[in-house]
ZAMARGU-4260 file (C-alpha; in steps of 0.2 Angstrom, whole numbers, plus 5000, padded with zeros to 4 digits):
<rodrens>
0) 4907/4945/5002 | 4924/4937/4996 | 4935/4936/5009 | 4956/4938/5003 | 4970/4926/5011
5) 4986/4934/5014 | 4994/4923/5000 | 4981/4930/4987 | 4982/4948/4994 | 5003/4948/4993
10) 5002/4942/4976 | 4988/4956/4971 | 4998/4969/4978 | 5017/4963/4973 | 5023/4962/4988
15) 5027/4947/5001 | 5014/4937/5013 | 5026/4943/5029 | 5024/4964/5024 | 5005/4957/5020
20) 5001/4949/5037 | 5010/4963/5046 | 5000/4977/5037 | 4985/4966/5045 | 4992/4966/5062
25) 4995/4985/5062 | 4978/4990/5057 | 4981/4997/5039 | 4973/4984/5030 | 4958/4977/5039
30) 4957/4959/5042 | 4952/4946/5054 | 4959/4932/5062 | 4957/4915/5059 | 4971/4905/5069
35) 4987/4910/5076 | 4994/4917/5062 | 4982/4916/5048 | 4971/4932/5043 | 4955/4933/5032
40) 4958/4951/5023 | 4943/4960/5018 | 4943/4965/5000 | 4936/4985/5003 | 4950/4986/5014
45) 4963/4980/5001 | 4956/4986/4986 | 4958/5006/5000 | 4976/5002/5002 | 4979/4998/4984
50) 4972/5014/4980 | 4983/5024/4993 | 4998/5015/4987 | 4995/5021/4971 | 4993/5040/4974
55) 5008/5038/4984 | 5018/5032/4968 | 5008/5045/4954 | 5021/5055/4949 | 5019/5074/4954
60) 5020/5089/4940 | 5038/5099/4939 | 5034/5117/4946 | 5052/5123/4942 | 5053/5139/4955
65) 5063/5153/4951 | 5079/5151/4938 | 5097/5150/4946 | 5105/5165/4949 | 5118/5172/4938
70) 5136/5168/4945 | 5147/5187/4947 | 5162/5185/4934
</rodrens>
């Protein structure tokens, strides 16, 4: 298995190596440690958060409810 720097994962997902590295430290993306501040991201784990990201961002179908009412004049 390939394992993902946080360099390479920000740049896959758009978004910068701090919100990458703190993803890792709160659990959402799995990685392991590998010094102080350095974390070895696995790529299942990223390629499951890409995928959540993106349903998050699909846009929904309009459902538009029930007209306005009419105004009393």
């Amino acid at each position: 298995m390939t394992l993902i720097t946080v360099k390479i994962a920000a740049k896959q997902l758009g978004i910068s190596t701090k919100r990458v590295s703190k993803l890792c430290n709160e659990g959402t993306i799995k990685a392991e440690r590998a010094g102080a501040r350095v974390y070895i991201i696995d790529p299942d784990s990223l390629a499951e958060y890409k995928q959540s990201e993106s349903r998050k961002h699909t846009p929904h179908t309009f459902s538009p409810g029930r007209p306005p009412k009419k105004s009393k004049r």
